[in-house]
C-alpha positions in Angstrom: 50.9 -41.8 -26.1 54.0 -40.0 -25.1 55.9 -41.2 -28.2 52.9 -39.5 -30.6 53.5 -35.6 -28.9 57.1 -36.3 -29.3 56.5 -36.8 -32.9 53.8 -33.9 -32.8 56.8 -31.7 -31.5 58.9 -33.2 -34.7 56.5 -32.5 -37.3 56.2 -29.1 -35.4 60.2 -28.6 -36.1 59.9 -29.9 -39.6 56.8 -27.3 -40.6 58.9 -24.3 -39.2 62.1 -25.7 -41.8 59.3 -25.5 -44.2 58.6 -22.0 -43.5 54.9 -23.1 -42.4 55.4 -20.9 -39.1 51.6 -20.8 -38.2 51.0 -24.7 -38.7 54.5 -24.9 -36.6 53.3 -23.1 -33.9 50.0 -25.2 -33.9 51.8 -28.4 -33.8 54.3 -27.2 -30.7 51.6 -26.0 -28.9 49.6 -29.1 -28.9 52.9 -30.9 -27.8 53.8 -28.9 -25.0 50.3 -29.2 -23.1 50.6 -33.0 -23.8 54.1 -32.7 -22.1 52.7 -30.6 -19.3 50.1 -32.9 -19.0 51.8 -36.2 -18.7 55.0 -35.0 -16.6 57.4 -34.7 -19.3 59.5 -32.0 -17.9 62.7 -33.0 -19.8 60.7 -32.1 -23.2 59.3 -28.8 -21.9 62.1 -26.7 -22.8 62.9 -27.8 -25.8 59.9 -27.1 -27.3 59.6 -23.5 -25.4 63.0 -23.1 -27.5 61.3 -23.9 -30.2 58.5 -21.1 -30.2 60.9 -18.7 -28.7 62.9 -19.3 -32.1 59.7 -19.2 -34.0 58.2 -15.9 -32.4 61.3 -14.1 -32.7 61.3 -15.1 -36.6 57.6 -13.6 -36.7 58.6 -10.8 -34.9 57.1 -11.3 -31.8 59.8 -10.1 -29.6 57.4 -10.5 -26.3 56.7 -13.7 -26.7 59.3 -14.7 -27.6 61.2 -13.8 -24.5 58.4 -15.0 -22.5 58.6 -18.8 -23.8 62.6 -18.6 -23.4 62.3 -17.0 -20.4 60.3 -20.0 -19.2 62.8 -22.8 -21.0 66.0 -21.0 -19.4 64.2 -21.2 -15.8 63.4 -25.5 -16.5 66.6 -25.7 -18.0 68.6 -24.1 -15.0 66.4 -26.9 -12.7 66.9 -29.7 -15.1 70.5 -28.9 -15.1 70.3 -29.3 -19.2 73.5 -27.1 -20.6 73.6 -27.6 -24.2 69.7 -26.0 -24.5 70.9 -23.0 -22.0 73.7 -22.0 -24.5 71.1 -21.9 -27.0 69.0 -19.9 -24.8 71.7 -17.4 -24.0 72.4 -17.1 -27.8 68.5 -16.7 -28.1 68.1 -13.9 -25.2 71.2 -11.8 -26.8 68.7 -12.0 -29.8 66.0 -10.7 -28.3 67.3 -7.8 -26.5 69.1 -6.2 -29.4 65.6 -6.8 -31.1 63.1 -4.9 -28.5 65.3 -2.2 -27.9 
C-alpha cells in the first residue's frame, strides 16, 4: 500500500512537469495524508516541497511558505540536508515574493 502513494506522489511530480498544477496538487495531497497516515515521516517533506514549489508557481505565496515551513521543521528533525538546501533556496523565494 505504501508503494501505491509513493507512486501517487510520482504521478503528482510528473502532472506538475506537465503543467497540470491543479491535478498535481490533487495527486500530492492524497499522498501526503496516506504518508501521515501510515508513519511515513521520511516522505512527508518531500512532498510538502513539492506543493511549496507548486503554490509558489500559482502564486500562492502563503501557502506556499506554510507547506515549506512545515518540510524545513521535519527536515531539521529527520536530519535530511540535501531537501533543507532546497528549502532554503525555496524560502529566499518566497520572501522576495510577499514583500
Amino acid at each position: 500500500m505504501e508503494l501505491a502513494w509513493g507512486i501517487l506522489s510520482n504521478l503528482g511530480f510528473i502532472e506538475h512537469q506537465l503543467g497540470n498544477l491543479e491535478a498535481a496538487k490533487q495527486m500530492y495531497l492524497k499522498s501526503l495524508v496516506c504518508f501521515r497516515e501510515v508513519g511515513r515521516s521520511a516522505n512527508i517533506p518531500t512532498v510538502l516541497i513539492q506543493l511549496a514549489t507548486l503554490e509558489e508557481q500559482r502564486g500562492n505565496f502563503a501557502m506556499a511558505l506554510k507547506y515549506a515551513d512545515e518540510a524545513s521543521s521535519r527536515n531539521r528533525r529527520l536530519g535530511m540536508m540535501q531537501e533543507q538546501e532546497q528549502l532554503e533556496s525555496i524560502h529566499s523565494l518566497l520572501k522576495c515574493n510577499s514583500v
